[in-house]
N, C-alpha and C positions, 0 to 999 in steps of 0.2 A: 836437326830439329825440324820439329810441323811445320806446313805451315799453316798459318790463321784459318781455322772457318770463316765462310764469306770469301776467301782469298779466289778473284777470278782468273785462269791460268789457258794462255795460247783466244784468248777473247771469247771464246764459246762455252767455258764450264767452268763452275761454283763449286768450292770446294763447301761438302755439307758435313762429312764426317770423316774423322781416320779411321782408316781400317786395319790400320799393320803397320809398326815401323820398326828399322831396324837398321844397323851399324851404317851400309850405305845407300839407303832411301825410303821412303815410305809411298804407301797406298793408299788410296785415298778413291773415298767415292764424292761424285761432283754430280750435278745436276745441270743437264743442259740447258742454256739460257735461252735458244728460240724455242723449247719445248718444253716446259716448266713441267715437272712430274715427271719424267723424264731421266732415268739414271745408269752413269758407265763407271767403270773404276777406272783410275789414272794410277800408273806407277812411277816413280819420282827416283831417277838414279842422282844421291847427292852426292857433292865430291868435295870432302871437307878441304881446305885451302894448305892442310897440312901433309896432305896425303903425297907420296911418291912421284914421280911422275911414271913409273915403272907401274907401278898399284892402281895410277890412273886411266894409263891407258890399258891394262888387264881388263878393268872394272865395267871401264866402254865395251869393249870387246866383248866380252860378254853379256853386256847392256844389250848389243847389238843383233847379240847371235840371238837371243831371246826372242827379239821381236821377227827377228828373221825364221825359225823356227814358230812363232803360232802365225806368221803371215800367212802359212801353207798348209795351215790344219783348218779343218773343218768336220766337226763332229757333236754331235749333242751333249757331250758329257767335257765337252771341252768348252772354255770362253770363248767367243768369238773377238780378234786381233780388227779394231779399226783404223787407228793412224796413229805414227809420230808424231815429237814435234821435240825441239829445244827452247827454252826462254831463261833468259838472266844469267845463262853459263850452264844448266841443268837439264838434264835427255828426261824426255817421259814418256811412255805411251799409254794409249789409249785403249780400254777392250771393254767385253759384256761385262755389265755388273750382275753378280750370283748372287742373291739377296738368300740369307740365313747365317748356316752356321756353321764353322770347323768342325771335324768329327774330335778333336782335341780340346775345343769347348764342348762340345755335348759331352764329353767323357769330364770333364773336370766340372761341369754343372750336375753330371750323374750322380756322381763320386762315389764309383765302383761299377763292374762290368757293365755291356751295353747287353741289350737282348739278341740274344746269339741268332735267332732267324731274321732279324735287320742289317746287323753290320753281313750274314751273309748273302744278304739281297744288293746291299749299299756293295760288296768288293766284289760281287759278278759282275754289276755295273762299272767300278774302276777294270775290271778287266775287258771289258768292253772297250773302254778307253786306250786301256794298255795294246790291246787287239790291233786297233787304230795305226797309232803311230809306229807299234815295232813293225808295222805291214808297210810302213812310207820305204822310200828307195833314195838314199839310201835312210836303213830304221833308228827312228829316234829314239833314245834312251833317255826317259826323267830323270833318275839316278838321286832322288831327292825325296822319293814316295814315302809318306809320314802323316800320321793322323792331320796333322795342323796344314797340308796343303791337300784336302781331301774336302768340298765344302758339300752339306746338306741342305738341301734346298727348301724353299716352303711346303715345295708338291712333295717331299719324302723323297726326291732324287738325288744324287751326286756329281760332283764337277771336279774335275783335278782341276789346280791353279799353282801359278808358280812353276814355270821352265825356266827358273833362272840357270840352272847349271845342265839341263840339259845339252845333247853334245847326239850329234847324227854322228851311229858304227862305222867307223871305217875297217876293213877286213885288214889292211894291209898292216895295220898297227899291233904291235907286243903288249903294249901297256897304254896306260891314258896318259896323257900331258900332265894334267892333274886331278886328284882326285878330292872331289868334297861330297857333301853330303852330313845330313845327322849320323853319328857313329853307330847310336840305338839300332837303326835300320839298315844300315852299310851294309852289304854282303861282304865276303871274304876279297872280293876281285876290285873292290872300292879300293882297297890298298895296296895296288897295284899285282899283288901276286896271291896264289895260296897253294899251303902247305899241305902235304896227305895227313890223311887222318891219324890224330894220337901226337903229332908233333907239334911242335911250336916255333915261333917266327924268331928267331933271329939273327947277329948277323952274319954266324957261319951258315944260316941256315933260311935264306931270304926267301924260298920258296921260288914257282915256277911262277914267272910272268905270266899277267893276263890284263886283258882289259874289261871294262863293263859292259855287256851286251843283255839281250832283252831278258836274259834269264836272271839276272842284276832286277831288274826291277822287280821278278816274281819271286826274289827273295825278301825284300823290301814291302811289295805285298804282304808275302807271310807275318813281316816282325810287325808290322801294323796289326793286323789282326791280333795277335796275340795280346798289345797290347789293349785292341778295344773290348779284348774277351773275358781280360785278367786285371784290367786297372794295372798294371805292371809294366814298365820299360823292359823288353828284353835283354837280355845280358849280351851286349855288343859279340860280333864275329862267335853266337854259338846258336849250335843246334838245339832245342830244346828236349828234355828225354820224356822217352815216353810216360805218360802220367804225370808230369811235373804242370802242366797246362790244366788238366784236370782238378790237380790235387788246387789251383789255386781258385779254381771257378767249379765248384761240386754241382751249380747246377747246368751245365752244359748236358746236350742231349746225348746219351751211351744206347748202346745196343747190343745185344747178345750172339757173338758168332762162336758156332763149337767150341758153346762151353766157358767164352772167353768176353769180359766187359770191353766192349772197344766203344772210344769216342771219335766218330768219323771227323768234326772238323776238328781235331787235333790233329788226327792222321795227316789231313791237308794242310796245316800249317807247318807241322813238321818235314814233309817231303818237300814244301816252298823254301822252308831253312836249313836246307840241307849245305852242307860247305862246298862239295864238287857240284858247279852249273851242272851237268851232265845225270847229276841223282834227281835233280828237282823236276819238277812241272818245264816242258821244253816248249809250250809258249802259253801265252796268255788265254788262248779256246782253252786249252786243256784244264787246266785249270778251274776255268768257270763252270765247266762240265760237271769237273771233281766237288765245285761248291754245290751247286744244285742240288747231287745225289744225297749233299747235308742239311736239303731242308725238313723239317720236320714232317710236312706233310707231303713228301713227295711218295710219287707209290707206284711200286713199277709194275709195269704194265702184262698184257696176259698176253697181246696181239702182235706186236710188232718188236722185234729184235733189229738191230741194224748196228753194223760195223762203225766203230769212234770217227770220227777227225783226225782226230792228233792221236791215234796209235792204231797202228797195223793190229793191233793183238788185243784190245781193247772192245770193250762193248756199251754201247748206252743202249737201254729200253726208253724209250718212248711212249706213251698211252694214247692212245688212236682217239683222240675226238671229234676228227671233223675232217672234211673234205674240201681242201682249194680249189677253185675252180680253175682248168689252166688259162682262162681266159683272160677271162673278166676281174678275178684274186676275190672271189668272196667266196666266205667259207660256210659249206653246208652242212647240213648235220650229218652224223656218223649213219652210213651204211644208205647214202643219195646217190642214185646210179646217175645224174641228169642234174646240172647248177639250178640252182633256183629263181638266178639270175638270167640268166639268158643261154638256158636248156643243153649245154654242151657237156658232152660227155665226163665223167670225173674221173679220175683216176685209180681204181679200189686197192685200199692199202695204202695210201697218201694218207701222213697225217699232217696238221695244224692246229698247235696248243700253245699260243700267244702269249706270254715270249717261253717258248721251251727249245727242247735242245737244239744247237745249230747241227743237225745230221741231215745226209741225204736221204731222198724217200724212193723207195719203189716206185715203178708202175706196173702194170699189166699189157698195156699198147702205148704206143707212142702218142703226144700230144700232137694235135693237126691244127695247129694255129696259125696265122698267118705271121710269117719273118719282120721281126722289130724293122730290116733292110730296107722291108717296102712302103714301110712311114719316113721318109726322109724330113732330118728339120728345119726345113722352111716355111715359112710364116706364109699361112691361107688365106686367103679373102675370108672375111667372115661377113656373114647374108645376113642384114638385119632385120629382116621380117621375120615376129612370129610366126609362126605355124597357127594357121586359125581351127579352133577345134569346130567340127561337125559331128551332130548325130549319126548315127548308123542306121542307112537307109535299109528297109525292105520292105515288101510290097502288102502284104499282109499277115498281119498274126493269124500264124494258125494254129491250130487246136493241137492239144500235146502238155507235156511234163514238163516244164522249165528247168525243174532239178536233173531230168532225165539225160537233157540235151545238154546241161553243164558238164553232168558224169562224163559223158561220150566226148566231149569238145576236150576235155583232160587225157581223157583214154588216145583220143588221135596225137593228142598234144606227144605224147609220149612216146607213142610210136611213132613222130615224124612226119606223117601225115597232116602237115599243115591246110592246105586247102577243105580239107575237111572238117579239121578241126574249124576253123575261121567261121565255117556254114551253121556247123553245132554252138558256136557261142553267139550267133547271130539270132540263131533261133531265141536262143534262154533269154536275151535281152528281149523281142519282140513279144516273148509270152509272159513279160513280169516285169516288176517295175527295175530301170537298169539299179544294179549292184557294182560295190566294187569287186568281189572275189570273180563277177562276170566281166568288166571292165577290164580289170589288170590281166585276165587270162587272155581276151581277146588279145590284149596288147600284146603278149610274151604271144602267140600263135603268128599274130603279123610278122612282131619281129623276124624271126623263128623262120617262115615264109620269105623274108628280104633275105635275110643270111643266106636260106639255099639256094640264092640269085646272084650271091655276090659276086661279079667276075664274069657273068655268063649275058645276065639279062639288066642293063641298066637300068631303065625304065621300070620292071618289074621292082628291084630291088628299092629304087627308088619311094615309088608308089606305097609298097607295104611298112617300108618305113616311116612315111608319113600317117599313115594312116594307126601305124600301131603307136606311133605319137600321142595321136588323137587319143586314143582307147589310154593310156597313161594320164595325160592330162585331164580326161573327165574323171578318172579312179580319182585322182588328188582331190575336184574339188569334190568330190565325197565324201573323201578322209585326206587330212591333211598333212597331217603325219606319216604317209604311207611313205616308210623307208624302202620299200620294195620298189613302190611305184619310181618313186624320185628317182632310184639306183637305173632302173630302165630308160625312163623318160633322156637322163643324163646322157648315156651309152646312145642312143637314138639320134638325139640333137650332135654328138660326135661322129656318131657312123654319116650324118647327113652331112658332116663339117662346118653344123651349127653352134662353133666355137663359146661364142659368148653366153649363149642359151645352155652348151652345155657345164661351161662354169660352171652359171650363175645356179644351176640345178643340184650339182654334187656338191655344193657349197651350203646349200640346204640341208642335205644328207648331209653331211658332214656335222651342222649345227644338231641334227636329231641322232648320230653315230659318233662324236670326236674319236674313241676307241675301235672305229672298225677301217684297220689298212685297205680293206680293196677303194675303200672312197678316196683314201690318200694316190694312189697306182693311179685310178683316174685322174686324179685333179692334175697330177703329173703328165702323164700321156692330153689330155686335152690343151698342158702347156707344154709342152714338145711339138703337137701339131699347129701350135700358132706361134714358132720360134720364143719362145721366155723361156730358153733355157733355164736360167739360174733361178727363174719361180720352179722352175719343172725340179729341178734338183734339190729345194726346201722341201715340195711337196714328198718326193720320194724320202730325202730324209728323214721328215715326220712319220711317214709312212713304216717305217725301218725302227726308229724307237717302241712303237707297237709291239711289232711281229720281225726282229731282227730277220730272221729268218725266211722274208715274202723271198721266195725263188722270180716271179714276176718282175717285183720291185727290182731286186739288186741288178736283177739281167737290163732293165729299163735305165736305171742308173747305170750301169756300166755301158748299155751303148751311148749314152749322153756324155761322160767322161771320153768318151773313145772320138765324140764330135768337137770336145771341145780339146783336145790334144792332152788331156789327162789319161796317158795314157797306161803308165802306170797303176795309177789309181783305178783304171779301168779295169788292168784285168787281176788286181787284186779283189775288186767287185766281183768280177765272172768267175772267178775260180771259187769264191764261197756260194756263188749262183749253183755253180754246177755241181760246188761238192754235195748241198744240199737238195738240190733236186738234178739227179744224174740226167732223167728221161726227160727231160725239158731241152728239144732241139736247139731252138734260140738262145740260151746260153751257151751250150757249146758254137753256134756259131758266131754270137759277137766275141765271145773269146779267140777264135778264130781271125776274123779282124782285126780285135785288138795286137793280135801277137803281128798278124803282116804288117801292122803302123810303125813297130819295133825293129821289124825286117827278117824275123823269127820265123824264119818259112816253113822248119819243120816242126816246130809247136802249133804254129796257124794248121797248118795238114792232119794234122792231131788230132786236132777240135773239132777241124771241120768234118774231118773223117766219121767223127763223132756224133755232128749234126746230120750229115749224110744217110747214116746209117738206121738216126732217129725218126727224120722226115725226108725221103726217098725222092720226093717229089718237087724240093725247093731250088729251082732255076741255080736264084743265087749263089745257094751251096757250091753247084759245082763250077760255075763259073769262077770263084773265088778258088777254090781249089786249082785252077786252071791256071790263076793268076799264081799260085806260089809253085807249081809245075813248072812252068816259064821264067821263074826268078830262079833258081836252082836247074836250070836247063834240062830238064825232062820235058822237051819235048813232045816227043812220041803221048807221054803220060795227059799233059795241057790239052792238046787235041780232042784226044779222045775227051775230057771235061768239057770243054769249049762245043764239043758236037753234042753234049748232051744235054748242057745248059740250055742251048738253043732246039730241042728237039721239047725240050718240058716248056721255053717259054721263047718264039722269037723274038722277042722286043728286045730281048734282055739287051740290056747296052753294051755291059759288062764282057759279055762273052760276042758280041759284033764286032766290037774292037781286038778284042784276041784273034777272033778269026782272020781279020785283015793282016795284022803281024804276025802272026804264023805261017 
């Protein structure tokens, strides 16, 4: 039974509403009491005074396993797990409250199908989710996936809930311990075995044992669908035939191949409900892939072909709209030889189509960025003096075009030609009254001018940075709104390790951009260089719900997992880095690292080999290679990396120390 609204539980939360109850506990949303407005759900394991002692402690046990499974997820489509607690003899715990509504209430508030391009928008996203946890180590299996534990959010998003019967794959196991679950959704491996096709279960004829693994859930997937497409419970342990999904939903979307009426999300739900794991969808990317291809407006593309994820033999097109920058992560428009951000080369044939397919992209030449390595995360002095802005001195206006000298100060701009450019935007400001399209250029020219210092001339570097500060900051108070400016000004106050300034800047941007990832990448990376890890790690995650797919982001996240000993997690991060952006050095080589924290010396060698081969020129590379040479005793091999680490950079620490033990 309930208990009471009003009822206060463990001193810190009001019980305001039920939200689900059932044979043994209920859920309930509370409102925290030093936060008024303020709301979590509480789940309530009861244990009626009648019950077993056998049934009670089962019931714990997997009370337990629950909380001990979402303790170690973290992901946007998932609740976030906050604390235990027991009172009066009864377990509870505590997570995010997902304010809306079951897809099993929307469907029974519909009352009759859902619209076929939402629910395939809403089960890309549970496969997102699914993505997630079959990727933990070892992979979790919900094994309970059902319209009624699928929530819809206010924003139009989706959350799994409810890992009550959840259970992490063990390899070693023939069958499950036990098997639950709704039967509507059950796969054929829920009931511990299944039969070849055309035969039937029983008991001279029990079938071949199995257990539930991730492709259990993309069957479970599929019956859900089916039922938010058909108002219709699937007919437990079956495939559904072809046409019969149609025949109950006429207005689903068909399309004409040789000759022949096909309905593509049938197709997908069919091949998810297929009875052999082995015929279906073999993980959750795949899958999502296959939904997308069934959205209505999707439209494939002229330009870019690129090989699947999830199948050797497969192909996703992609539609080229825009260009990432490998820097900075903001995306330019289609066919920018030069970021618009901070002028660094793009990559031609890279595409970014927020959120589209997770595929790798070509490049043309390798990216020359500097190694995630050489930002270590420890926490900076941060310099509290603004930067005080000054005019731009020069001695006399002379006669001339102002528009002339802006053309030419772009023209240098782009040829590289900094110093000159800098001179020609000097001028356009002295012959006219300043602007900001002269402002914000001057600024990207200083910058631009610091950058090709970086490393060489401190001082130099220095100076232009400040100065192209300057040139950003008078742009703003021209125009306020200048997302351009702010995106530079930010990057400036962080190249100078003007931490708090550069916050508080891309924080701005971000209020004029919520939808644009590369401000998320920053707001990350300026909390990595001031140690906030776990801020740094939100940011990236927001950053990721965008543009699952930022190759920047996920490599930034996975070397901050790889800091904090997730390392796991890390290089399941860098392996989706790398598969999607191949030519991205930096991911091959925090992947690299990640696998030596594992002790994986010839995967590290892999990667690094990888990276090596991307950027020729990165110290750390081979020092690090050096390092799994010398773990694997190749010698002779270590050497040689160690002499070469040191020959690209003596400082390096990494390869000093090798040399001494060698």
């Amino acid at each position: 039974m309930a208990l009471p609204i009003g009822e206060i539980l463990d001193r810190k939360f009001k019980i305001v509403q039920v939200l689900g109850e059932g044979g043994m506990g209920t859920v309930y949303k509370v409102e925290l009491l030093d936060r008024p407005g303020n709301y979590c759900a509480v789940k309530e394991l009861l244990i009626s005074p009648s019950t077993s002692e056998e049934e009670r402690k089962s019931a714990i046990e997997r009370f337990n396993k629950e909380i001990d499974l979402l303790f170690g997820l973290k992901h946007p489509r998932i609740p976030s797990f906050m604390l235990s607690f027991q009172e009066r003899g009864n377990y509870y715990f505590v997570m995010e409250f997902v304010p809306g509504q079951s897809l099993d209430r929307k469907l029974e508030e519909n009352k009759g199908p859902l619209n076929e391009e939402d629910v395939i928008k809403w089960m890309m996203q549970v496969c997102e989710a699914l993505s997630y946890i079959h990727s933990r180590n070892p992979p979790i299996i919900l094994r309970d996936l059902k319209p009624g534990n699928i929530m819809l959010t206010n924003s139009g998003d989706v959350q799994l809930i409810d890992f009550g019967i959840a259970r992490r794959f063990d390899p070693n196991k023939r069958t499950n311990t036990e098997n639950l679950g709704t039967i509507s959704y059950a796969s054929p491996e829920h009931l511990g075995s299944i039969t070849d096709r055309g035969q039937r279960r029983s008991a001279q004829n029990p079938g071949k044992l199995v257990q539930t693994d991730a492709r259990s859930d993309i069957y479970s997937l599929g019956a859900t669908m089916y039922h938010l497409l058909t108002n219709y419970e699937p007919d437990p342990i079956q495939t559904p035939a072809t046409g019969s999904i149609l025949a109950k939903n006429p207005r689903l979307r068909t399309v004409r191949v040789n000759n022949t009426v096909v309905c593509p999300i049938e197709q997908v739900i069919i091949k998810a409900m297929q009875q052999s794991p082995a015929q279906r969808f073999q993980s959750a990317e795949a899958m999502r892939t296959a939904l997308q291809h069934c959205l209505p407006n999707y439209a494939p593309p002229t330009t870019v072909q690129i090989p699947a994820v999830s199948s050797s033999n497969a192909t996703i097109l992609v539609q080229s709209n825009g260009l990432i920058c490998p820097k900075c992560g903001f995306q330019n428009r289609p066919g920018a030889k030069f970021c618009k951000c901070d002028g660094q080369p793009l990559l031609q044939g890279a595409t970014a189509v927020p959120p589209q397919p997770r595929v790798p992209v070509p490049a043309r030449q390798p990216i020359q960025s500097r190694p995630i390595q050489a930002r270590p995360l420890q926490p900076r002095p941060v310099v509290s003096q603004p930067i005080r802005a000054r005019p731009v001195a020069v001695s006399a206006p002379p006669a001339g075009d102002p528009v002339a000298a802006y053309r030419l100060g772009l023209q240098y701009l782009n040829s590289k030609n900094y110093a000159e450019s800098v001179n020609q935007f000097k001028l356009a400001l002295a012959r006219n009254k300043p602007s900001y399209d002269v402002l914000y250029n001057l600024g990207r020219a200083y910058r631009q001018y610091g950058q090709a210092s970086r490393g060489k001339d401190t001082k130099l570097f220095t100076d232009n940075m400040r100065l192209a500060a300057e040139q950003f900051e008078e742009a703003i108070r021209l125009k306020s709104n200048a997302l351009d400016a702010l995106f530079q000004l930010g990057m400036c106050y962080r190249d100078m390790d003007l931490y708090s300034q550069s916050m508080a800047t891309f924080k701005k941007a971000q209020q004029l951009a919520p939808g644009d990832p590369a401000i998320y990448y920053q707001l990350g990376m300026v909390a990595v260089e001031q140690g906030s890890r776990r801020e740094a790690e939100k940011y990236f995650l927001d950053g990721l719900k965008i543009t699952p797919d930022h190759a920047l982001i996920l490599t930034s996240l996975g070397h901050l997992y790889v800091e904090l000993d997730q390392t796991r997690s890390a290089i399941d991060i860098l392996l989706q880095a790398t598969q999607r952006e191949p030519n991205l050095p930096d991911g091959w080589y925090e992947l690299g690292r990640a696998y030596m924290k594992t002790r994986d010396w010839k995967s590290a060698l892999k990667a690094l080999e990888k990276a090596r081969q991307l950027n020729p020129d990165a110290s750390s590379t081979y020092s690090a290679m050096a390092t799994c040479y010398q773990k694997i005793n190749k010698r002779n091999e270590a050497k040689q990396k160690t002499k070469e680490a040191l020959l690209l950079d003596p400082n390096n620490s990494e390869a000093i120390r090798l040399q001494r033990q060698l």
